[in-house]
C-alpha positions in Angstrom: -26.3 -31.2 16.0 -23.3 -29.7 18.2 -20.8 -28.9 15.6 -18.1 -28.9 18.1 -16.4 -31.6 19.2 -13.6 -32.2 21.9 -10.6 -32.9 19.9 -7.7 -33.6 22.5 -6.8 -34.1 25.9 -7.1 -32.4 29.1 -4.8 -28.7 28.4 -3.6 -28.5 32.3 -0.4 -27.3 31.7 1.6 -27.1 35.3 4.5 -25.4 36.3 5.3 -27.5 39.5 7.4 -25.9 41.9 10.1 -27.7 43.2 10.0 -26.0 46.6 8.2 -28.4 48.9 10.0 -29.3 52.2 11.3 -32.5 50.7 12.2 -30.9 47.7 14.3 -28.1 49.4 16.0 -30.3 51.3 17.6 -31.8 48.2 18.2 -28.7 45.8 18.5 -25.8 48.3 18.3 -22.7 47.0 19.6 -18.9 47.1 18.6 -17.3 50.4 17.6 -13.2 49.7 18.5 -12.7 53.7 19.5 -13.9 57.2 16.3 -12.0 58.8 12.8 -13.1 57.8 11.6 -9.2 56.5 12.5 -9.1 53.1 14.5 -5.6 51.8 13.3 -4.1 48.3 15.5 -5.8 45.5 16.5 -8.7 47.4 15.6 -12.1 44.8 13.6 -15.1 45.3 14.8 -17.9 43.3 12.0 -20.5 42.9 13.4 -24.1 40.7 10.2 -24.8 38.7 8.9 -27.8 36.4 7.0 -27.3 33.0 4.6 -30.1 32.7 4.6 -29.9 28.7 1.2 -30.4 26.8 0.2 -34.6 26.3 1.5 -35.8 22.8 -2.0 -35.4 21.8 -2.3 -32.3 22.0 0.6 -31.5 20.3 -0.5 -32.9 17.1 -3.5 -30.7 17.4 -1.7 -27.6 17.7 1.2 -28.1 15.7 0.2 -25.7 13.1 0.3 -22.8 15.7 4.4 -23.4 16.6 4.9 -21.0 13.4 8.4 -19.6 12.6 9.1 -16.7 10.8 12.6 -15.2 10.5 13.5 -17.7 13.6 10.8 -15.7 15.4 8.1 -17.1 16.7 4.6 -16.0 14.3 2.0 -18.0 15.7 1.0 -19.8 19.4 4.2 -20.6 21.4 4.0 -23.6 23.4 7.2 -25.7 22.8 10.4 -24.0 24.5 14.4 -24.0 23.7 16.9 -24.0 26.6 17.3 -20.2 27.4 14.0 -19.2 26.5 12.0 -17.3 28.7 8.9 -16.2 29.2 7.5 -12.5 31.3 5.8 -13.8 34.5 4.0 -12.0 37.1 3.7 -12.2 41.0 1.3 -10.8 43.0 1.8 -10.5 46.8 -1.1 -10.3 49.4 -1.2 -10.3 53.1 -4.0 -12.8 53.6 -7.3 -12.1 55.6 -6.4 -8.4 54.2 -10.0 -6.2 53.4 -8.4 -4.4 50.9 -8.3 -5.8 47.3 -4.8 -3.8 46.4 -1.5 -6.0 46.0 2.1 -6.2 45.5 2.9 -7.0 42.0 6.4 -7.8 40.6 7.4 -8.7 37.1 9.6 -11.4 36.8 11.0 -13.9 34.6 11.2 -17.7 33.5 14.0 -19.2 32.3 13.9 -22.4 30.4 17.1 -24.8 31.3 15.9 -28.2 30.0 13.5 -30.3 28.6 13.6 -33.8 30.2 10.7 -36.2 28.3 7.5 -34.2 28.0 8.6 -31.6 31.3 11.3 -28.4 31.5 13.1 -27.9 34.3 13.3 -23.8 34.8 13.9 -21.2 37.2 11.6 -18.1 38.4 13.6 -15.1 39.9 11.1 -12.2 41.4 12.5 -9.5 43.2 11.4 -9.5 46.7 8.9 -6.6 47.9 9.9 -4.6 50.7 8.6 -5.6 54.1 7.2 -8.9 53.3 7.4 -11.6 56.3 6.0 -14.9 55.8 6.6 -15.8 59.8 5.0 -12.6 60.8 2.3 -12.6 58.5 0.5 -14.8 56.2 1.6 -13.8 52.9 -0.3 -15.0 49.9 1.2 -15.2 46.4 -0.4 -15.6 43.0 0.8 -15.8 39.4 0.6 -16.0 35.9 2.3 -16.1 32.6 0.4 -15.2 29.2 -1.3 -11.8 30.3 -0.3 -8.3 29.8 0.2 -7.7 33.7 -1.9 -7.5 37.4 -3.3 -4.7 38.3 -2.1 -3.8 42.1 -5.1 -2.1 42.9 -7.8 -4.9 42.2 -5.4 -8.4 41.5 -6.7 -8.4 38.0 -4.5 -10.2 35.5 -5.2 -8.5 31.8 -6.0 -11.2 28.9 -5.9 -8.3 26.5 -5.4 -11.1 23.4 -3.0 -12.1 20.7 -2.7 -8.6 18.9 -1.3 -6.9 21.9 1.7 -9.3 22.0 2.4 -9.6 18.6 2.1 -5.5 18.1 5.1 -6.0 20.6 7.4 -9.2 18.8 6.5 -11.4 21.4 5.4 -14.6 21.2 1.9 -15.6 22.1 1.7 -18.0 25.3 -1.3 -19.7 26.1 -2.5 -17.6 29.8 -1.5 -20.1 32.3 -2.2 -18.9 36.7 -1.4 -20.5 39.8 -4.1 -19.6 42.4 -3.4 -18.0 46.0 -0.3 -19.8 48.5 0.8 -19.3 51.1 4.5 -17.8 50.9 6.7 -19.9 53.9 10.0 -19.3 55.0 12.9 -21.6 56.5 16.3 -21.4 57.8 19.3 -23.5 55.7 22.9 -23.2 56.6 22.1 -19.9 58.8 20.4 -18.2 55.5 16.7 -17.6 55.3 15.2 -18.6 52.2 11.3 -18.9 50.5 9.4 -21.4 49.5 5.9 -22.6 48.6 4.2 -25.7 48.7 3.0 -27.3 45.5 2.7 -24.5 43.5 1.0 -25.4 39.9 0.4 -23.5 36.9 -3.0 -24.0 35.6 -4.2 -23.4 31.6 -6.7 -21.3 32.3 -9.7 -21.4 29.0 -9.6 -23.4 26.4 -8.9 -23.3 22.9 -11.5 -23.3 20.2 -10.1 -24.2 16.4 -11.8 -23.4 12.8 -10.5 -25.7 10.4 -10.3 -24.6 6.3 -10.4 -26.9 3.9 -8.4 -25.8 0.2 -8.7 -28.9 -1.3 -11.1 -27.5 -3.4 -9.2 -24.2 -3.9 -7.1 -22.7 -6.2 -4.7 -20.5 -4.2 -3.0 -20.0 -1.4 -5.2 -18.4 1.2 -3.4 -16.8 4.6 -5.7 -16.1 7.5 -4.9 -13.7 10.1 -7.4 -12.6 12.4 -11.2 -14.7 13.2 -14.5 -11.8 14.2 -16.9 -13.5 16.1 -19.9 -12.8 17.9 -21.6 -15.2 20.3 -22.5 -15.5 23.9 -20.6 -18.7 24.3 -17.2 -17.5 24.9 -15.1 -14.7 25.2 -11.7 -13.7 24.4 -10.5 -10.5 26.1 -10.8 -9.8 29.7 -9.0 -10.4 33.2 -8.4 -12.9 35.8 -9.1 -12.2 39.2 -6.1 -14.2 40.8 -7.4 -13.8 44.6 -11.6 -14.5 44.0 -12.9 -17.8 42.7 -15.2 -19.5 41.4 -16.0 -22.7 39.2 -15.6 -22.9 35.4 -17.9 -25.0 32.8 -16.3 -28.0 34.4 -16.8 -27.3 38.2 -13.2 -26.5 38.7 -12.3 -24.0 41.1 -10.8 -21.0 38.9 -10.0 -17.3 39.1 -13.3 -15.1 38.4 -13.2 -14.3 35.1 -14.6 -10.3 33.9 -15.1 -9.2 30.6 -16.8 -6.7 29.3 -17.7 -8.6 25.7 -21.0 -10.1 25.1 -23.4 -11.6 22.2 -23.2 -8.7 20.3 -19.3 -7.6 20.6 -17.7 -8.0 17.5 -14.7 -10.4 19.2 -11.4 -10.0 17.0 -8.9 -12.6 17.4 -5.3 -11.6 15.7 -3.2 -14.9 14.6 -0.6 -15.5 12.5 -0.1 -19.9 12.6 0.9 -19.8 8.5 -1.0 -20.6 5.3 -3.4 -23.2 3.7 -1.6 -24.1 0.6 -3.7 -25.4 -2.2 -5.0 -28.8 -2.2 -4.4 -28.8 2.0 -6.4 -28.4 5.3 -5.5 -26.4 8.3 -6.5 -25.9 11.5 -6.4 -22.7 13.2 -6.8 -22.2 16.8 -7.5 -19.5 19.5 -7.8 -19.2 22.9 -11.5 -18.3 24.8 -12.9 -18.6 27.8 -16.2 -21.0 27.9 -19.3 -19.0 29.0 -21.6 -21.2 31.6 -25.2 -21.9 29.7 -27.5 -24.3 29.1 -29.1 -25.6 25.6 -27.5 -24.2 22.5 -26.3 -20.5 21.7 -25.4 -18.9 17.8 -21.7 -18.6 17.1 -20.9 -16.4 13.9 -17.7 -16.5 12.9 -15.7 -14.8 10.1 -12.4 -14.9 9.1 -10.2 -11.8 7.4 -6.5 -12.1 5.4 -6.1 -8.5 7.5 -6.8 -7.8 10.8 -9.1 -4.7 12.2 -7.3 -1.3 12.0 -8.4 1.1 14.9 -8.1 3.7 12.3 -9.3 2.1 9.5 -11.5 -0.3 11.0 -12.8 -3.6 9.2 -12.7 -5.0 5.7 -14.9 -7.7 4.5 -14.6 -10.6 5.3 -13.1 -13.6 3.3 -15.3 -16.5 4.6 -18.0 -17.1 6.8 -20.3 -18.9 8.5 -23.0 -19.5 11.8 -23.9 -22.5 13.3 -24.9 -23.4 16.9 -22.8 -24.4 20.1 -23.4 -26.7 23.2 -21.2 -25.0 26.5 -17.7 -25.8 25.5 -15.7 -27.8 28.6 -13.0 -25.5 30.1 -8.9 -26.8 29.8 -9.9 -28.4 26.5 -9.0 -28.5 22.9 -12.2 -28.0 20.7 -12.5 -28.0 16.9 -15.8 -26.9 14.5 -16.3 -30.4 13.4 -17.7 -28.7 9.5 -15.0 -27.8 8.1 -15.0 -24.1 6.0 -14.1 -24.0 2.2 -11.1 -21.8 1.2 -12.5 -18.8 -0.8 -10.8 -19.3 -4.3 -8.8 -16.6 -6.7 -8.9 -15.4 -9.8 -6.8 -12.5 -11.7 -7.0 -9.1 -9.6 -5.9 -5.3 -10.2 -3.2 -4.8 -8.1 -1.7 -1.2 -9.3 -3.4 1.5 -11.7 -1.4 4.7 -12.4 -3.7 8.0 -12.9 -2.2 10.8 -14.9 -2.9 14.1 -16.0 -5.7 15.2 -18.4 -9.6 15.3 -19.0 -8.8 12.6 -21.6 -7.2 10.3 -19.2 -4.7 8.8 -21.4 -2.2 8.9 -19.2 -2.8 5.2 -17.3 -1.2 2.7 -16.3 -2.9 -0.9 -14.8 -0.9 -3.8 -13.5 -2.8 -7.1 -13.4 -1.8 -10.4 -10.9 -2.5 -13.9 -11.0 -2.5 -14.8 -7.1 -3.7 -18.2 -7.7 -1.4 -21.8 -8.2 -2.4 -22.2 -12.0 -2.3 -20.3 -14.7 -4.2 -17.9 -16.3 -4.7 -16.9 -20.0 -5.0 -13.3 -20.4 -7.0 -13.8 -23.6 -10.2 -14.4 -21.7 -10.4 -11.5 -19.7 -11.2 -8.4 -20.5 -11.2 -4.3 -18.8 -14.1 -2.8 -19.0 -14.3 1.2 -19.1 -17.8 2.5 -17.6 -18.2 6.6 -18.7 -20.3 9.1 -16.2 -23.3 10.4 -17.9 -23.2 14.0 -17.2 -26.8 14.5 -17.5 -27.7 11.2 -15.3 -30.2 12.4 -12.7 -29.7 9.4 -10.1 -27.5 6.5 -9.6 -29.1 4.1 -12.1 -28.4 6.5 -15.0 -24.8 8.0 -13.5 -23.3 4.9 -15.5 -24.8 2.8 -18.8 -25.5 -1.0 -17.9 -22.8 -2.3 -20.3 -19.5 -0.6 -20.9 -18.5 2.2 -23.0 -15.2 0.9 -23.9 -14.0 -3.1 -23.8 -10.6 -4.4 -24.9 -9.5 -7.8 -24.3 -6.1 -8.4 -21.8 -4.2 -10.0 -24.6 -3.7 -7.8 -27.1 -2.4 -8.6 -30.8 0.9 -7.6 -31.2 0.1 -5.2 -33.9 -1.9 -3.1 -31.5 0.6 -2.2 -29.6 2.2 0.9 -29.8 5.9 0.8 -30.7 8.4 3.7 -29.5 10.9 4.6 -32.6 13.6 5.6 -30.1 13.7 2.4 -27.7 11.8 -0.8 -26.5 8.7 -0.2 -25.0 7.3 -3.3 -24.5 8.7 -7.1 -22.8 7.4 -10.3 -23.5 8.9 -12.8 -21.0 6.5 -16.0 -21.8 9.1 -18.1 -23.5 11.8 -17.4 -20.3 8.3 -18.5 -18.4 7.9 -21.7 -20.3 4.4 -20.8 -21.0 3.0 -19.3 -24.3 2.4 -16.1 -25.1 -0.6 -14.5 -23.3 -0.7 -16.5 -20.1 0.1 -15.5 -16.7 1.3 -17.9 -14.6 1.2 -18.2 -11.0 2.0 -15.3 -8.8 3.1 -13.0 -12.2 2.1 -9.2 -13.2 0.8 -8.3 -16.3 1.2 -4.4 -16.8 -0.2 -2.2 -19.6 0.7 1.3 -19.7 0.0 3.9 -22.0 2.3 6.1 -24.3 1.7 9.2 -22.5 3.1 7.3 -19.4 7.0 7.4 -19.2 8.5 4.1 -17.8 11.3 5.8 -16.3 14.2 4.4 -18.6 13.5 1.4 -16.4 13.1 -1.2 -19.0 16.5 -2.9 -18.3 15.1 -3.4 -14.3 12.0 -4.6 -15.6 13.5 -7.3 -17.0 15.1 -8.2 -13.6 12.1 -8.2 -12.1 10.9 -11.7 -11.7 7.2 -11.1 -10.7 6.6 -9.1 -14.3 6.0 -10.9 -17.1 4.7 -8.6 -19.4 4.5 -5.1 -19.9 2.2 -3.8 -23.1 2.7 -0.6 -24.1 -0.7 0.6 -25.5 -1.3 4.1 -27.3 -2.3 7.2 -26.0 -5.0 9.7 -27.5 -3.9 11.4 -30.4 -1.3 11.7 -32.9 2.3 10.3 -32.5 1.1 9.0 -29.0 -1.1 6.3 -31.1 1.4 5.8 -33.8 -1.1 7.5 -36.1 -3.4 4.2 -35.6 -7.2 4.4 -34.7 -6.9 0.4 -34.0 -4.5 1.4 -31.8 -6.3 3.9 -30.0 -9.4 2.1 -29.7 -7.8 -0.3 -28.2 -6.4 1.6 -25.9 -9.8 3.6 -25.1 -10.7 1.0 -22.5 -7.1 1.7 -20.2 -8.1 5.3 -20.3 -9.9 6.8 -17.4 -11.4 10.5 -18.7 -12.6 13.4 -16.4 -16.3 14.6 -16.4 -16.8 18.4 -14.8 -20.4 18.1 -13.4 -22.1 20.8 -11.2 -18.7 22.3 -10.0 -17.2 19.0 -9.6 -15.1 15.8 -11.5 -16.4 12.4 -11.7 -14.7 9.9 -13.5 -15.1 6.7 -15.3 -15.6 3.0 -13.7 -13.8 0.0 -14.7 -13.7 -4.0 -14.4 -12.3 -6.9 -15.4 -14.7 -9.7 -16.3 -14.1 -12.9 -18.3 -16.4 -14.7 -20.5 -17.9 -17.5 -21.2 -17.9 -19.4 -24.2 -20.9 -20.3 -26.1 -23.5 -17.5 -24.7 -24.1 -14.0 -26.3 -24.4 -10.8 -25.3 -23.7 -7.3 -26.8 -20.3 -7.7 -26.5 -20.3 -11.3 -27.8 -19.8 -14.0 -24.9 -21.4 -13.4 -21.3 -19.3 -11.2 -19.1 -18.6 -12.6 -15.5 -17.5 -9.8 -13.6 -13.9 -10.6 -11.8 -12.6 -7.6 -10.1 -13.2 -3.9 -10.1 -11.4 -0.5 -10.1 -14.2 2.3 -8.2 -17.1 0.1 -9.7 -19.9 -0.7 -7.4 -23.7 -0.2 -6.9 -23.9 1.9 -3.8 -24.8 5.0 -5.3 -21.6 7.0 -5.0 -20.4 8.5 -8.3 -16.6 7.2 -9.4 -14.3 10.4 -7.5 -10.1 9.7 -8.0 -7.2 11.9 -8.6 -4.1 11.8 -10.2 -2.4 9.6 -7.9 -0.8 5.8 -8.0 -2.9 3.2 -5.9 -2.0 0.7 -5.2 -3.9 -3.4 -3.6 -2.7 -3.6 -0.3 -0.3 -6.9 0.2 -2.5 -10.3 0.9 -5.8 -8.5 -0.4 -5.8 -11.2 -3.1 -9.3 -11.9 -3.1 -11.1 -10.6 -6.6 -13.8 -8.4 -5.9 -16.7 -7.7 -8.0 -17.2 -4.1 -6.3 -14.7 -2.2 -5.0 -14.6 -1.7 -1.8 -14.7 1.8 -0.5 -14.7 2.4 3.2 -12.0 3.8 5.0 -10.0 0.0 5.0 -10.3 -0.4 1.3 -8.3 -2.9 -0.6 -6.5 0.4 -1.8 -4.0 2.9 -0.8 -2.7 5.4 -2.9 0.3 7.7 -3.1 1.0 10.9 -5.4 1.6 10.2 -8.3 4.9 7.8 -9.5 4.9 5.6 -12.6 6.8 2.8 -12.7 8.5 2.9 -9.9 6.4 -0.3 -8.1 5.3 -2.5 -11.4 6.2 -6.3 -11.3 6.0 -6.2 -7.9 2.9 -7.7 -5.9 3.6 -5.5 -3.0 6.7 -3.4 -3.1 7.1 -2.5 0.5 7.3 -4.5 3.5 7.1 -4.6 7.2 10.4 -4.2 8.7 10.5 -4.3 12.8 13.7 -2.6 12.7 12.2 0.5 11.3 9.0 0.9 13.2 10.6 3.5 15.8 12.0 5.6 12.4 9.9 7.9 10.3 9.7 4.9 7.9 7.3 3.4 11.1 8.0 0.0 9.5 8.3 0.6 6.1 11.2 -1.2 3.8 11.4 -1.0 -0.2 12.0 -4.3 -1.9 15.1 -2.5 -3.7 16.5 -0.9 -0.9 19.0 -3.4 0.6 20.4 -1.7 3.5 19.5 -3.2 7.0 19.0 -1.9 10.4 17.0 0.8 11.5 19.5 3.2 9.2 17.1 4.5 5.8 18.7 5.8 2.9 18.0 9.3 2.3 17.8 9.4 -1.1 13.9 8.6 -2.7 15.0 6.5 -5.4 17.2 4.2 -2.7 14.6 4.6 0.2 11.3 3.8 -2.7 9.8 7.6 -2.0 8.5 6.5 1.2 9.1 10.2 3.0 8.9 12.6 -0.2 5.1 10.5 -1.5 4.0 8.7 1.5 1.6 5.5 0.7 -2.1 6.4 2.7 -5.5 5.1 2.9 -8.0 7.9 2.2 -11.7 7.4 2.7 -12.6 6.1 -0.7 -16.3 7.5 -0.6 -15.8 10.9 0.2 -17.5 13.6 -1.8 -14.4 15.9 -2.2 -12.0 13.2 -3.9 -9.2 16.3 -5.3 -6.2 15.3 -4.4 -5.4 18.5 -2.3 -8.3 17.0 0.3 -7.2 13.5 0.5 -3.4 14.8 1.1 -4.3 16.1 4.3 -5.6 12.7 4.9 -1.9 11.3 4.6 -1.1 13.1 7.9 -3.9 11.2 9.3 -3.9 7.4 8.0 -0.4 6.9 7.2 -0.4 3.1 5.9 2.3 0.6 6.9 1.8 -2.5 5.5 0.6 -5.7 8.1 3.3 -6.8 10.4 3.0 -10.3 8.8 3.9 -8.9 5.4 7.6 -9.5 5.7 10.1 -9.6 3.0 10.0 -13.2 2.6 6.7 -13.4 2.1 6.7 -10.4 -0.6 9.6 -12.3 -2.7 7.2 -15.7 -2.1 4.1 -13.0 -3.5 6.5 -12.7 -6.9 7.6 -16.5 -7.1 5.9 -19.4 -9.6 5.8 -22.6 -6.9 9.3 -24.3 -6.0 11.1 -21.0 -8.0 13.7 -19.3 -5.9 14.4 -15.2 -5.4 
C-alpha cells in the first residue's frame, strides 16, 4: 500500500511580472539610463505579483507559519506589507559556451496583499555592460536558496538549518527559468523589462504527521533523519540547464550529492504537539524519478545534529515504502506516528568531594501534563565490584542501595541552625509527595551547602520540593543510621581500581504493585544516571551535570556518546535547582563570549553581559560542556581541556519563553 497520499493542491507559487508591453504601458517604471549599456550600480525596478498558495493549501501548512518572539520559527509563506525576502539574479549572454554568469543579490519588497496575490517590487542593481539591444541577455532567478554560483549558474538549496543558524525565515525555493532581458524607450528614458516572468515552486513538500492523543506530554520536534532514494533535500538548481521533473515539467536540473544511504537531516522548528492533539510537520524535497516502490526510513529528534557533537537517538521512528512522489505537490504519510510518552527524568545531579560520595545532590522533573507521585519511584545505587573481571560482574544485577523518592518526614535530616528543607505541595494544591506537571523535586545531601539560597528557592516556581537528606557520619546524619541509610542510595562513592576511579551507577525505576521481587514489587526501570549495558565501567568527576533543555524523554540507559543528554560544568551547587533548564539561547549574545548564552536570573538585555558570576550564572568563570561520556580518562583535569573544544550553547529554539513554559503547571503564568 503507498502510504503517501497527495494532500493538497497544485504548490505553483508565481511571482508574475508586471513588465509585459501592455503592462508597461500602464505602470511605467524607473529608467537606470538614457543609453541601452547599462553602468555598474545603476537599478532595475521590476513591479511583481505574488500568486499566494490556493486556500487549500493553506490549511495544510498552517502549522508551519510559527511565531516566536514576533519572529518567524517555522516555514514562511504568508507575507506582511514591508516584508521582504533576499532574491537572486543571474545574468547570461545567451548562445554563450561558457557556463559562468553575472549574479546580483537583490531584494523583494512586499507592498500589498490584494485577495490571495501581493503586489511587490524587485530592485537589482544593474551589471556593468549589459545591453539587451546589442545582445541577447538572458536572466534567471530565485528566492529560497543560499545564492548562484557565477561560475556554473547553480542556485544552493543548502536546507532549513542554514537559514535559521542565520534568523531568517525559511522560504519555500521558488525559480523563474531563463528570459530574455528587453529594453524600451519611455519619455526619452531607457528602461528594462521582461515578458511574463513567473516564479515557479520548485519540489514539493512531504509531511509526517504525530499523533499525541495517546500521549502524556508535550513532545517538540525539531529536526526529521531520513534515508531513502526517493527524494532529496540539499542540493542546487541549475537555473540555465533543464530538464523534466516526476511530472514532465520542464524544470532546472537538479544535483545533489545525497543518496539512499545519506543520512538526510531536515532542521524545523513549526511548534509543538500538545497532549491530546495531532500535528503535521512538513519539509521540503525534491521527488527522485523511479519506478515501483523504494524504502523511506524516517526518524524524528527533539535536537537537531551537532557537527561537533553529532547525533542523539532518536525519539520516534519508523520505515515504510513510497510510490514516486508528484513534483509541486503537497504530500502527507497517510499512518500517522505515535508521540513517544514521558515519565519522571533526572535532570541535574551535583557530584562532590570524597571516596564516600556523600556529597550529592539530584534534582528530579516531571515533564509530562499529569501528575506524578514521588512515592512510587525509587533511585537505585549500583556499586563497582573491584574484583569484577568483565562487564557482567563490574556491577551486581540488583542494587546495592534503594530508597524510595518520597521520603518520611522523619528521615530527613534537620539543620539546628536554619531550614533546610521546603515543602511547597499545599501552595501546589496537590498533596504531599506528588509532582505535578513541569515541577523539580531536589534532594541534596548535608554535606552539600545550598548557598543561603533557601529564601530564592522559594521563588522559584519550577521547585517544589527540596529534601534535605544526611550525609555519612556523625552530625551530618543527625546521629541517625535510618537517616543514613536512607541517604546511602543519593550517594555516589569512588572505587580506586588498577590505578584508576570507577564509580557507582544509578536509576530510577518505579514499581508495580502486586509482583515481588527482592526488593518487594517489580522494578520498571525509568531513567538512568551513567547506567547502561555497553561494557564501559561508570567514570565521573566532581562536576554539576546537568539534562540538556527539551531532552525530556526518560531513558533506561544513559546515553554516552559525544551528544549525550548531559553536559556538565565544574562543580556549583545550588546555583541551577528548580530550574528545568537554567540558560537559554539569546541571539543577541551569539557574537559575545557568552555565544548565545543568557541565565534565567540575569535580567539585563542586549548583547551587554554582566560581569559578575553570580549576575551573568558562571557562564565565563565554569563554562557548561559536553565531554565524551565514554572516555577512559574521565578526571576532571582531561575533560576540562575538552571545554575549550565542545563549548555547549543550548538549541537556538530554547528561548526564554520556552524555559519559563519548561517551569509552568498548564494555564499558570511566570
Amino acid at each position: 500500500m503507498n502510504l503517501l497520499r497527495i494532500y493538497g493542491a497544485t504548490l505553483l507559487v508565481a511571482l508574475t511580472m508586471g513588465m509585459s508591453a501592455c503592462k508597461n504601458e500602464d505602470a511605467p517604471v524607473t529608467a537606470p539610463a538614457v543609453s541601452a549599456e547599462a553602468n555598474s550600480g545603476q537599478k532595475i525596478s521590476l513591479n511583481v505579483d505574488i500568486e499566494g498558495l490556493s486556500t487549500s493549501d493553506l490549511r495544510a501548512m498552517e502549522i508551519q507559519e510559527n511565531i516566536v518572539g514576533n519572529q518567524h520559527a517555522g516555514l514562511k509563506f504568508v507575507w506582511k506589507t514591508n516584508d521582504t525576502e533576499k532574491l537572486y539574479i543571474a545574468f547570461k549572454r545567451e548562445g554563450s559556451a561558457s557556463s559562468a554568469v553575472t549574479v546580483r543579490e537583490s531584494s523583494l519588497t512586499i507592498l500589498k496583499k490584494e485577495g490571495n496575490r501581493y503586489k511587490a517590487r524587485i530592485n537589482v542593481d544593474a551589471p556593468a555592460g549589459i545591453n539587451p539591444d546589442a545582445d541577447n541577455i538572458l536572466i534567471a532567478g530565485a528566492i529560497g536558496v543560499s545564492g548562484i554560483d557565477a561560475t556554473t549558474g547553480l542556485a544552493s538549496v543548502p536546507g532549513p538549518r542554514y537559514f535559521y543558524d542565520k534568523g531568517l525565515p525559511y522560504t519555500l525555493p521558488m525559480y523563474f527559468a531563463p528570459t530574455r532581458l528587453r529594453s524600451k524607450t519611455v519619455g526619452g528614458s531607457k528602461e528594462y523589462y521582461a515578458d511574463n516572468l513567473t516564479f515557479h515552486f520548485y519540489g514539493a513538500m512531504v509531511g509526517a504527521t504525530i499523533d499525541n492523543t495517546q500521549g502524556n506530554m508535550t513532545y517538540s520536534p525539531h529536526e526529521i533523519t531520513m534515508q531513502t532514494a526517493a527524494l532529496t533535500t540539499e542540493g542546487a538548481l541549475n537555473l540555465f540547464d533543464l530538464e523534466s521533473d516526476s511530472n514532465g515539467q520542464s524544470v532546472p536540473k537538479w544535483s545533489t550529492e545525497q543518496n539512499a544511504t545519506t543520512a538526510q537531516r531536515v532542521y524545523f522548528d513549526q511548534g509543538d504537539v500538545p497532549v491530546g492533539k495531532k500535528r503535521t510537520y512538513y519539509f521540503w524535497a525534491v521527488p527522485s524519478k523511479f519506478s515501483g516502490r523504494r524504502e523511506m526510513s524516517l526518524e524524528l529528534r527533539t535536537d537537531a545534529y551537532d557537527k561537533e557533537l553529532r547525533a542523539t537517538a532518536s525519539d520516534v521512528s519508523t520505515k515504510w515504502k513510497v510510490k514516486q512522489l508528484a513534483s509541486a505537490k503537497v504530500h502527507r504519510l497517510s499512518v500517522e506516528i505515535p508521540a513517544p510518552k514521558g515519565d519522571l527524568i533526572i535532570s541535574e545531579v551535583f557530584i562532590g568531594g570524597g571516596n564516600y560520595g556523600a556529597a550529592t545532590a539530584w534534582e528530579f522533573y516531571n515533564p509530562t501534563e499529569a501528575n506524578i507521585d514521588l512515592k512510587e519511584y525509587y533511585i537505585q545505587r549500583f556499586d563497582y565490584n573491584k574484583s569484577g573481571t568483565s562487564a557482567s560482574t563490574w556491577y551486581p544485577s540488583s542494587p546495592t542501595y534503594e530508597s524510595r523518592l518520597l521520603p518520611d518526614p522523619n528521615l530527613l535530616f534537620h539543620d539546628i541552625l536554619a531550614e533546610s528543607s521546603i515543602d511547597k505541595s499545599s501552595e501546589n494544591n496537590v498533596k504531599r509527595g506528588v509532582l505535578p506537571p513541569h515541577k523539580s523535586a531536589v534532594f541534596y545531601t548535608a554535606a552539600v551547602e545550598n548557598k543561603r539560597m533557601m529564601s530564592t528557592f522559594r521563588g522559584r516556581k519550577g521547585l517544589v520540593y527540596l529534601f534535605n537528606i544526611a550525609a555519612e557520619t556523625g552530625i551530618l546524619s543527625n546521629f541517625s543510621a535510618d537517616k543514613r541509610m536512607y541517604a546511602e542510595a543519593f550517594f555516589a562513592p569512588r572505587f580506586h581500581s588498577g590505578g584508576k576511579q570507577y564509580r557507582s551507577r544509578h536509576r530510577i525505576v518505579r514499581k508495580v504493585a502486586g509482583k515481588s521481587s527482592a526488593w518487594g514489587s517489580t522494578a520498571i526501570p525509568v531513567d538512568a544516571f551513567f547506567w547502561y549495558n555497553n561494557g564501559i565501567r561508570a567514570q565521573y568527576p566532581t562536576a554539576s551535570f546537568f539534562r540538556k533543555p527539551g531532552r525530556d524523554l526518560p531513558r533506561t540507559e544513559m546515553q554516552i556518546n559525544h551528544n549525550s543528554d548531559w553536559v556538565m560544568r565544574q562543580r556549583y551547587e545550588a546555583l541551577d535547582w528548580g530550574y528545568r533548564f537554567s540558560y537559554y539561547y539569546d541571539r543577541n549574545r551569539v557574537n559575545t563570549p557568552a555565544l548565545g548564552i543568557h541565565w534565567m536570573e540575569d535580567n539585563s538585555t542586549g548583547s551587554t553581559v554582566p560581569t559578575l558570576s553570580e549576575k551573568n550564572g558562571y557562564i565565563y568563570e565554569r563554562p557548561i560542556f559536553a565531554p565524551d561520556y565514554s572516555k577512559d580518562d574521565m578526571s576532571f583535569t582531561e575533560l576540562k581541556k575538552e571545554a575549550q573544544l565542545y563549548k555547549y550553547v543550548p538549541p537556538m529554539w530554547w528561548t526564554k519563553e520556552r524555559a519559563q513554559k519548561a517551569d509552568m503547571k498548564p494555564g499558570e503564568n511566570p
